[in-house]
N, C-alpha and C positions, 0 to 999 in steps of 0.2 A: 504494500500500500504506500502510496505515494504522501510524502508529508504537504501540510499545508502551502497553499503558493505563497503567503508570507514569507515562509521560513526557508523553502526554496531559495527566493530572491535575496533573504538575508544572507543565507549562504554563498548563493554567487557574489556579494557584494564583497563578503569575506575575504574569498578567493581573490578576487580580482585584488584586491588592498592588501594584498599578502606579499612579502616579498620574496618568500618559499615557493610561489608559483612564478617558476620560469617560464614565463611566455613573450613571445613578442607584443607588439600596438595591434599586429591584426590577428594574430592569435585570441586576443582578446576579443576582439571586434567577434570574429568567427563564434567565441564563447556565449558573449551577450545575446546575437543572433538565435544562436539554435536551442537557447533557455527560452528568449521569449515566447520564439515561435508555438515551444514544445506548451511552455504552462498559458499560451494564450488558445489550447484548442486546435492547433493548426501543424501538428507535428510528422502529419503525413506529407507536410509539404516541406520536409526538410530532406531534399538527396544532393548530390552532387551540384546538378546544375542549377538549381537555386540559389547555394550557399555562394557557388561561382560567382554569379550575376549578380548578385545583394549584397556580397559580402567584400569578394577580392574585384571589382568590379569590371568583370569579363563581359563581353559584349555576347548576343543571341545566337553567335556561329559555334559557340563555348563545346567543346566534347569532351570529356572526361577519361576516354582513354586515349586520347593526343595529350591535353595537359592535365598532369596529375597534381594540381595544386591542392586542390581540398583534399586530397588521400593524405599528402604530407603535413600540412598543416593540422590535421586532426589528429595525425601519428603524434606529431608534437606536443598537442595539448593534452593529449594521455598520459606521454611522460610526466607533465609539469603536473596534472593533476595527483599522478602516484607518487611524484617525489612530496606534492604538499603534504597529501595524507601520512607521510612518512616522517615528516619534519613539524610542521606549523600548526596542521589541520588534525595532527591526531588524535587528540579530544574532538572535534566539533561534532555537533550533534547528528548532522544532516553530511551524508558523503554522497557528491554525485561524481558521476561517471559518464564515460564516451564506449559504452561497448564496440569491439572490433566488429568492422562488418557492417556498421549504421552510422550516424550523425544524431542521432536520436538521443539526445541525455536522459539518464536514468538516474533520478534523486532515492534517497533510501535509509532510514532513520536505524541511525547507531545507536544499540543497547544503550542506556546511561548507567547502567551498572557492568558495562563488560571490562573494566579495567576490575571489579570487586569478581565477577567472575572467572577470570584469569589467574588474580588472586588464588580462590576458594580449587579452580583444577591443581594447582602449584601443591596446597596444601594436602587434596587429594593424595597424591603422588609423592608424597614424601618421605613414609614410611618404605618406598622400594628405591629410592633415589636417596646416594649419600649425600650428604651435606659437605660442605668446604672442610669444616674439621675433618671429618668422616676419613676425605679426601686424604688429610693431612698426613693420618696415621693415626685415627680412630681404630674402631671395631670391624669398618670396612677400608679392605686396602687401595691404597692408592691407586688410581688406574683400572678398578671396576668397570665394569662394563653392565649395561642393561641385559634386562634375560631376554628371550625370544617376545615373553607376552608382552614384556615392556615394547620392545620395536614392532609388534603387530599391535601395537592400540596405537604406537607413534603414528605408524603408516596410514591407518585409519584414519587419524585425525586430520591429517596430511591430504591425502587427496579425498577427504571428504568436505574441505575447508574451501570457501568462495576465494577467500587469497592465496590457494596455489591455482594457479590459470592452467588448465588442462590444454595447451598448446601442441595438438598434433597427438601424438600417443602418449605424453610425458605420464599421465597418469600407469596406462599398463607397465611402458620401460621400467616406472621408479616399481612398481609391486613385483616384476620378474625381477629384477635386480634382489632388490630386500628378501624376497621369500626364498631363490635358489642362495645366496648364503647363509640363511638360516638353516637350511638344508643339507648344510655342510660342504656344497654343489660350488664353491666361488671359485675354485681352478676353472668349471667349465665357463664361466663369464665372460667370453670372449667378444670382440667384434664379429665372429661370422655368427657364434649361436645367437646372440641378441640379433643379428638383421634377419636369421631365418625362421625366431622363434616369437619375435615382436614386431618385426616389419615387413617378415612375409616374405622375402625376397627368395629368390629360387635359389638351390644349391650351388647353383654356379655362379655367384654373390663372392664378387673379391676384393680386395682393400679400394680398387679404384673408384668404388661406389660411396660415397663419403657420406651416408644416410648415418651411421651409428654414432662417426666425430659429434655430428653437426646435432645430431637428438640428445646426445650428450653434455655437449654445450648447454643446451637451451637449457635440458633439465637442471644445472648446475646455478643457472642463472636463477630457475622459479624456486628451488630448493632456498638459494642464498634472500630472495626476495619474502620469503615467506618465514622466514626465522627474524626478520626485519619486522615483520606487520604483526602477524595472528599468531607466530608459534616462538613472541620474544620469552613467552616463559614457562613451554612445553617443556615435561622432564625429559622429554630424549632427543637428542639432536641427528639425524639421518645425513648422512656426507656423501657426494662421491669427487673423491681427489681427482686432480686433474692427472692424467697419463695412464688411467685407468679405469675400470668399469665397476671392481668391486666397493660395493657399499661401508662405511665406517659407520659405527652405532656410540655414541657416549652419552653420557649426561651433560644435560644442557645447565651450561651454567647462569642462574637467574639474570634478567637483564640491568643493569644499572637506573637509576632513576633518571631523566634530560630534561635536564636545566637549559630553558629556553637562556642561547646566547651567553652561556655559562666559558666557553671559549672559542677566538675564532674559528670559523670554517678555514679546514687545511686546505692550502693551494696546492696544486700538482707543481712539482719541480721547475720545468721550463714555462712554468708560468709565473714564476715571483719576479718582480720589478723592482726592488728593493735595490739601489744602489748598493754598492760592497763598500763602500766608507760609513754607511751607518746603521752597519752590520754590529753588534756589542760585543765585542770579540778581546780576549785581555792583552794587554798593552806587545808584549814582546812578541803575542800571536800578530798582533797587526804590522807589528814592525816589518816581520819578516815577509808578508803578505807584500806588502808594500813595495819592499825589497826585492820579491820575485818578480812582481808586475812591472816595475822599472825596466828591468833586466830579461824579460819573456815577454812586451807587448803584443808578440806576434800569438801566442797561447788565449788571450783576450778570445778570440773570437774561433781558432780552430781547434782548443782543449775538450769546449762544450759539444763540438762535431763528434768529436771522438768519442766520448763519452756515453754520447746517444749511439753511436756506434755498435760499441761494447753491449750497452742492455739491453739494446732491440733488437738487434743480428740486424738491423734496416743499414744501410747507406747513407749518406748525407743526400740531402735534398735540399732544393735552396727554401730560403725560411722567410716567410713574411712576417710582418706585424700591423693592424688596421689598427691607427689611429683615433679617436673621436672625432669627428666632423664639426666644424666650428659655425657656431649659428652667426650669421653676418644678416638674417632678418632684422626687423622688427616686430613680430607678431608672433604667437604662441605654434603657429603652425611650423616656421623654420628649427625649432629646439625640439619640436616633435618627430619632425620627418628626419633631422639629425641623428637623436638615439634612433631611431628604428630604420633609419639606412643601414648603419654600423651593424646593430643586430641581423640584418637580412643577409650582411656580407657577411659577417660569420659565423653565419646557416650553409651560406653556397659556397664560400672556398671550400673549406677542410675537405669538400666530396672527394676535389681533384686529390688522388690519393701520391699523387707527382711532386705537391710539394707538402710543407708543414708549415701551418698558419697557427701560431698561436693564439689561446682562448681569448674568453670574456674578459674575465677576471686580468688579464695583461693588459688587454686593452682599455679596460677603465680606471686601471691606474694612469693611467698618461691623458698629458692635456693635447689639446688642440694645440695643432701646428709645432707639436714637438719636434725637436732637432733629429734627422740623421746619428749626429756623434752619439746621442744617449742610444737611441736603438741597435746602433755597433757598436758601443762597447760597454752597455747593461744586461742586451741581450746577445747580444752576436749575429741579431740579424742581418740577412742580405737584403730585403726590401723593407722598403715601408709604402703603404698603400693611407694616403691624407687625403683630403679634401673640405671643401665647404659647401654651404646650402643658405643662399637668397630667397627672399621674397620681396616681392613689390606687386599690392593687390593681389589681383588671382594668381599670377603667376609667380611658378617655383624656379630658381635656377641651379643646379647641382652640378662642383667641379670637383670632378674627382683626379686625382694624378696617382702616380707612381715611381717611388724616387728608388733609385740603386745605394745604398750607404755608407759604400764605400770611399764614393768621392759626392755623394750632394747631386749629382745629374739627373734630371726629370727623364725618363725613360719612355712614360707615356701619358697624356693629356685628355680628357675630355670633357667638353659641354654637355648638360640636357636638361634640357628647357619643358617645362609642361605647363597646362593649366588646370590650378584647382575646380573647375568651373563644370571642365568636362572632361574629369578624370578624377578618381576616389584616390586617396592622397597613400593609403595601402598598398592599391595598386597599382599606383606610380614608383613610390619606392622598391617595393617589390620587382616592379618590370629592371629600373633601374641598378639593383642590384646583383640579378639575374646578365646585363649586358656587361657589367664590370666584370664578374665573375670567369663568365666566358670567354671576353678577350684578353683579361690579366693570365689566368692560369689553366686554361685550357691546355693538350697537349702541343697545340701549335701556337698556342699566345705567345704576350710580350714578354713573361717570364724565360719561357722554352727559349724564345730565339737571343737572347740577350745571352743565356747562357750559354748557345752555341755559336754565338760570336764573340762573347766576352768572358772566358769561364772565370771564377775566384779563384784565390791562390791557392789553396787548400785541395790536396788531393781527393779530385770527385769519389775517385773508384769507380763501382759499377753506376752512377748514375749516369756517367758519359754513356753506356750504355743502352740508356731509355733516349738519352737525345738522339742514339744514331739508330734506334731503333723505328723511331718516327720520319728521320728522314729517308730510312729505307722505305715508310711506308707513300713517301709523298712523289718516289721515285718509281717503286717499283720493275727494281732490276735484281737482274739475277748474281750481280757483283758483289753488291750493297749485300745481297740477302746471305750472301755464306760470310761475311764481315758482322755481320748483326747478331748470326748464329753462333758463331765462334766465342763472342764477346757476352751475349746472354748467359751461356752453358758456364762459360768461367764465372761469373756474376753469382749464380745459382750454388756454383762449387762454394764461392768466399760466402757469403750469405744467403744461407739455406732458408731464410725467414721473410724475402725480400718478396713480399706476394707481389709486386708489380712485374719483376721481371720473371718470374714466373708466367704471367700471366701475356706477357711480351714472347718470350721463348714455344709458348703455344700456338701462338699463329703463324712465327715464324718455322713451328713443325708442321702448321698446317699447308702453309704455303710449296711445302717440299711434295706432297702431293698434288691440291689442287692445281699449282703454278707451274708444278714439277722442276721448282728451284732445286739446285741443288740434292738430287734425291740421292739418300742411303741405303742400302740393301740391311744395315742392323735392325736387328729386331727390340722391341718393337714398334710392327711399322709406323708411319709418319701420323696417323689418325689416330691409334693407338693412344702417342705420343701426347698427342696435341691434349687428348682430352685428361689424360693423366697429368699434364703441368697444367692447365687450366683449374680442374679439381685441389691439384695443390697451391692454387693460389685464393681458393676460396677459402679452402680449410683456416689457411693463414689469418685470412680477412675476408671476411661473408660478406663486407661491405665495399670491397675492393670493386670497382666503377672499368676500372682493366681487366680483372677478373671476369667480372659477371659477363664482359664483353667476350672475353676468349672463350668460357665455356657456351654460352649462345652459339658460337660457331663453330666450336670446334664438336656442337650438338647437332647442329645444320647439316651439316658435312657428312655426319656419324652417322644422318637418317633418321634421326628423331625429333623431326619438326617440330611436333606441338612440345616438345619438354624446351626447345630452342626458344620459341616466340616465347613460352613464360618467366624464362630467366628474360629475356629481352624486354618485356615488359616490368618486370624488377628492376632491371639495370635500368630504365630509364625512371622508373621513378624515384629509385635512389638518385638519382642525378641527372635530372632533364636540364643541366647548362653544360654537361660536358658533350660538345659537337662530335667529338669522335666516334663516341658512343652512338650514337643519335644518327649519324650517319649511316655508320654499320646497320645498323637496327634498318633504318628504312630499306637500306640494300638486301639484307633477310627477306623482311618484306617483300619487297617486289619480287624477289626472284621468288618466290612459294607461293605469287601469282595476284597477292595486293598492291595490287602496280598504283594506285592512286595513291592509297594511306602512303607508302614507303617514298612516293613521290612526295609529299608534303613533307616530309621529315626529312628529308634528303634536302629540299626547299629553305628550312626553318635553316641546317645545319651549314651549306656550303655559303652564307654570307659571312658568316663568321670562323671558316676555318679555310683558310685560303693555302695554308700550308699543303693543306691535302684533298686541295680539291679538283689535280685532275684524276686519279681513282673515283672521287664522287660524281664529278660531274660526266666521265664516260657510264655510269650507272643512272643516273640521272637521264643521260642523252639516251639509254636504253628503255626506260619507262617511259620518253617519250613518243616513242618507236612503239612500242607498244600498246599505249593509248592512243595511237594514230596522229599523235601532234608531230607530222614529218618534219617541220621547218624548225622547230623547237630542239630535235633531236638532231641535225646537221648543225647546230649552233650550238648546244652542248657538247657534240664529239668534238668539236675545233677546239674549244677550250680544255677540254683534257688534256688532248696532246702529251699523252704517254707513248713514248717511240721505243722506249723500252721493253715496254710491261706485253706482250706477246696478245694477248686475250683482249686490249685496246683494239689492236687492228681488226678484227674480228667481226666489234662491234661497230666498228667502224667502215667495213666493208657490207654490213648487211641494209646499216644504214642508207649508206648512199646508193645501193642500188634500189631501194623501195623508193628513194627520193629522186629517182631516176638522173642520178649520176652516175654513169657505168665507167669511163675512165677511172675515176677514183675510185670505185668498189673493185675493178680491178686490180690496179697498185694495190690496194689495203691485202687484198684477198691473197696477191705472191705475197708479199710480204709476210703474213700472217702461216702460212703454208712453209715458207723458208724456218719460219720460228719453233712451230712448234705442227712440223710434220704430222705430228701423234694422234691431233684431235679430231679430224672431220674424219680417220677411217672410223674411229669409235667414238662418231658424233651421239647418240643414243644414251652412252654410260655417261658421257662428258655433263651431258645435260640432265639425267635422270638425279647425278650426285649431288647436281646444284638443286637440287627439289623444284624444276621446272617444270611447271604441269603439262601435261600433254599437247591439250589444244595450243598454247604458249611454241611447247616442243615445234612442232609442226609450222607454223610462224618464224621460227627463226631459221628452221631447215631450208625453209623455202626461201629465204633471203641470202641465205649460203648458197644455195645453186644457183641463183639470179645473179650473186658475184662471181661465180664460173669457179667458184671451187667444186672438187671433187665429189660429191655425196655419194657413196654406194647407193646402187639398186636395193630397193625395201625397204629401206629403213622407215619409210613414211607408214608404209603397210603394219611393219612390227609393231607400231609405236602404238597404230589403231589398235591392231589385236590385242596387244595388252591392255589395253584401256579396257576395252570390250569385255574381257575377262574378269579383271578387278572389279567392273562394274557388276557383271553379274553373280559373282560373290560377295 
């Protein structure tokens, strides 16, 4: 039963004036919205494209699976809502929620005696649970353990509890786990019995399948979350360490009383700002300090690199820091749209998983228009990303730059101008956050190329790596592609942790097949490969934006379409500003026969990634071709202009002969033939690999023999009859 709409409303007001709720200005906004809607009676009108158009304010052409704004944004305010509950709000009376799956909030009246009833369980259970003396070297020895009935009432309470989130199988995983070591059964707890005795998977289930890491993980997270909320004063505490599957049982030790604000919240390491001069540190310790830093200024800035090094197994990467935006309005609107630019931008850096953008908490230590020297050498950053924000009347002006810090040089500039009038001031920032994001540190931004023309002093290592791994891709040759390979595989050897290159070295195995770069006769072979370093790059990092890119394709490839598009659909909504990504994705798309959708993405992607966009735009000029826009698609092949890339010519020859240019589909057609002799005798498998659907199939065949390449006799016949067959089963 739903509490009072007073006390509802109180509640939100709560939240919203809380400053345990992390959320941004339109997070907020979002919040307010789909409270009212819900307690004014009108809660079936709260989906997707409402919230879009009323809220972030999207215009009527709005689709929700092109832009996944409200998925993330609601993603968001889940967290901030479970971190409240966790921190600020965990007394209040009234807890609302955003169930997964809806936008619909769910208000819901907290026991006011359940802090007395947590109590009175604790007491229950006391007689079978020692006590700290107990512990000590009481009556019961140190290091007791629960009997069985204690871990099967634990487990009970555990997934019988609303705060453990039943996410996937979590619930059955965690009761096979618990009950086969009670069972005396924990040598059998392995990765293949748990995927074929919990996730069902068939016997021929082998490590490359990464369903058991990945269930393990999560469980590990809901476990940790849930001794956090509802089981801080369970008597038994249920574990599963990380590097293994077997379950740990103790007693839980009661939880501490929190004392709102009793001491700072801890900052993470690379995010304290704290100058080292007023550090409290005893006299002869600072001397010395002092005395090294004279004497090592060059340690300042490459000590910290190293360091991250060492505990991440990561590489250095270059390091940004986003400033506060300095209000130069006069009116309440430029101080507003200032904090919640800054918040937008450091929502959409950190995705690019290329470089490392330091948090909140960095950046709100620092004032506007801070110096370069304090950000190289308080932090050791290599950029600083500043700007300001005007008003006069309706209209906003936002100048955002990008300085290098090593010497003070503006790297990169921009205007954007809007009007508050006719434009929601959210979704101005927003947009504008979204286009910084994109050209700063995308894989072809101003970041990328500044470091491939300028690199720091400091030995990159494998990150050089990732830069020449990009321009292998904006090249697409066959030269580039065994230099990229050679230098990933070594990358991979020194940092076994580094999910990018990982996730880099898989396309570059998939290219050895489908491009037939470079091809190896070891096993195993090149798809094999590709999906095995792509899955190791997930494992690594499930959020990895390169990652989720390489396994989409190297799932494509594999013949698993529909598991392809849903990791492609993931991957974009973890990061719909990384163009790379975004590109790829549409090129899936249309080649598995969404030639419009992958058109529009391809669209959205190649203004802003010009590094690599003649690969896009020869895919581009191909969805032309095949939505019948000929003149479109003679206009994009010219701008590809890959003389390298073998599979260019190709398309390039099919083109021009539908556009009734036959000199040129000629040329294109030798050329293409010269390159890669191999494809048009086993035109059929070339095109069946790329998930080209049939009718599709036969369309291009017949622009291959209209450029006078070779097509064996039948192939057009087979392609029917297979169809014909599949269809009738």
């Amino acid at each position: 039963m739903r509490p009072a709409e007073g006390a509802c409303r109180e509640q939100l007001s709560r939240i919203q004036q809380s400053t345990d709720f992390r959320a941004t200005e339109r997070e907020h906004r979002f919040l307010d919205y789909v409270v009212d809607e819900s307690l004014s009676g009108r809660g079936e009108r709260i989906k997707a494209y409402s919230v879009a158009v009323e809220v972030f304010g999207r215009n009527s052409t709005f689709d929700p699976q092109n832009d996944p704004i409200v998925r993330i944004a609601a993603s968001h305010i889940r967290r901030s809502l479970e971190h409240y509950y966790l921190t600020g709000g965990r007394a209040d009376p009234v807890v609302l929620s955003i169930p997964k799956g809806s936008y619909i909030p769910v208000f819901s009246v907290r026991a006011p005696t359940e802090d007395t009833a947590s109590a009175m369980a604790v007491d229950v259970y006391k007689p079978m649970r020692p006590s700290t003396s107990e512990q000590a070297g009481s009556n019961i020895p140190a290091g007791a353990v629960p009997s069985s009935q204690d871990v099967l009432a634990q487990l009970q309470r555990i997934v019988s509890s609303p705060e453990f989130r039943r996410v996937g199988r979590t619930g059955v995983f965690l009761s096979y786990l618990v009950e086969e070591a009670l069972a005396g059964r924990g040598h059998r707890i392995k990765g293949y019995s748990i995927a074929i005795e919990v996730f069902k998977r068939p016997e021929s289930f082998t490590q490359d399948d990464p369903v058991v890491r990945i269930e393990a993980g999560t469980l590990r997270r809901e476990l940790e979350r849930y001794y956090l909320v509802a089981g801080r004063n369970d008597p038994v505490r249920i574990g599963l360490p990380k590097g293994g599957y077997v379950p740990t049982f103790a007693w839980n030790e009661p939880a501490e009383p929190i004392i709102a604000e009793a001491v700072p919240r801890p900052r993470p390491l690379d995010q304290i700002a704290a100058p080292w001069w007023r550090m409290r540190w005893p006299i002869p310790t600072a001397l010395a300090v002092v005395a090294g830093l004279v004497g090592s200024a060059y340690w300042i800035n490459v000590r910290p690199m190293i360091d991250s090094v060492r505990m991440t197994g990561i590489p250095v990467r270059p390091t940004l820091v986003v400033a506060p935006f300095a209000n130069l309005g006069d009116g309440p609107s430029a101080e507003l749209y200032a904090r919640g630019l800054a918040e937008e931008l450091l929502t959409a850096l950190p995705r690019f998983k290329e470089i490392k953008v330091f948090g909140r908490e960095t950046s709100a230590s620092l004032s506007p228009g801070v110096g370069v020297s304090q950000i190289r050498n308080e932090l050791g950053a290599r950029y600083l990303l500043d700007g300001s924000v005007r008003t006069s009347g309706s209209r906003i002006r936002v100048t955002v730059r990008l300085l290098d810090t090593s010497d003070g040089s503006i790297l990169w500039s921009e205007d954007y101008e809007n009007d508050l009038q006719t434009r929601d001031l959210f979704a101005i920032q927003m947009a504008v956050a979204n286009k910084v994001a994109a050209t700063v540190a995308q894989p072809y931004g101003v970041m990328a190329q500044v470091d491939s023309a300028k690199p720091p002093p400091d030995d990159r290592g494998a990150y050089e790596c990732t830069l020449s791994f990009y321009a292998y891709r904006a090249e697409l040759s066959v030269e580039r592609h065994a230099d990229v390979g050679v230098c990933l595989e070594k990358a991979v050897t020194q940092y076994p942790s580094y999910a990018t290159a990982w996730a880099m070295l898989s396309i570059v195995y998939l290219d050895e097949e489908r491009f037939k770069f470079n091809s190896r006769s070891e096993m195993p072979p090149p798809m094999q490969r590709a999906l095995q370093a792509a899955r190791r790059a997930i494992q690594l990092d499930p959020d990895n934006t390169r990652g989720l890119q390489a396994l989409m394709t190297a799932l494509f490839f594999n013949q698993q379409f529909a598991e392809s598009m849903r990791i492609g659909e993931l991957a974009l909504a973890t990061n719909p500003n990384d163009t790379e990504l975004m590109a790829e994705f549409g090129t899936r798309l249309a080649m598995g026969g969404q030639w419009q959708r992958g058109a529009a993405l391809l669209d959205q992607a190649l203004p802003l990634n010009p590094g690599a966009a003649g690969y896009y735009h020869g895919t581009r000029a191909l969805a032309a071709f095949m939505l019948g826009d000929y003149p479109a698609a003679v206009a994009g092949i010219r701008q590809a202009d890959l003389q390298k890339f073998p599979l260019f010519h190709v398309v390039a020859a099919i083109i021009y002969a539908e556009a009734g240019m036959p000199e040129d589909a000629r040329r294109e057609g030798e050329t293409f033939m010269q390159m890669r002799p191999d494809f048009v005798p086993n035109i059929a498998a070339e095109l069946k690999i790329r998930n080209i659907q049939p009718g599709d199939q036969l369309r291009l065949i017949t622009g291959i023999r209209k450029a006078g390449m070779p097509v064996p006799d039948g192939v057009e016949a087979a392609i029917t009859d297979s169809t014909v067959v599949s269809d009738g089963h």
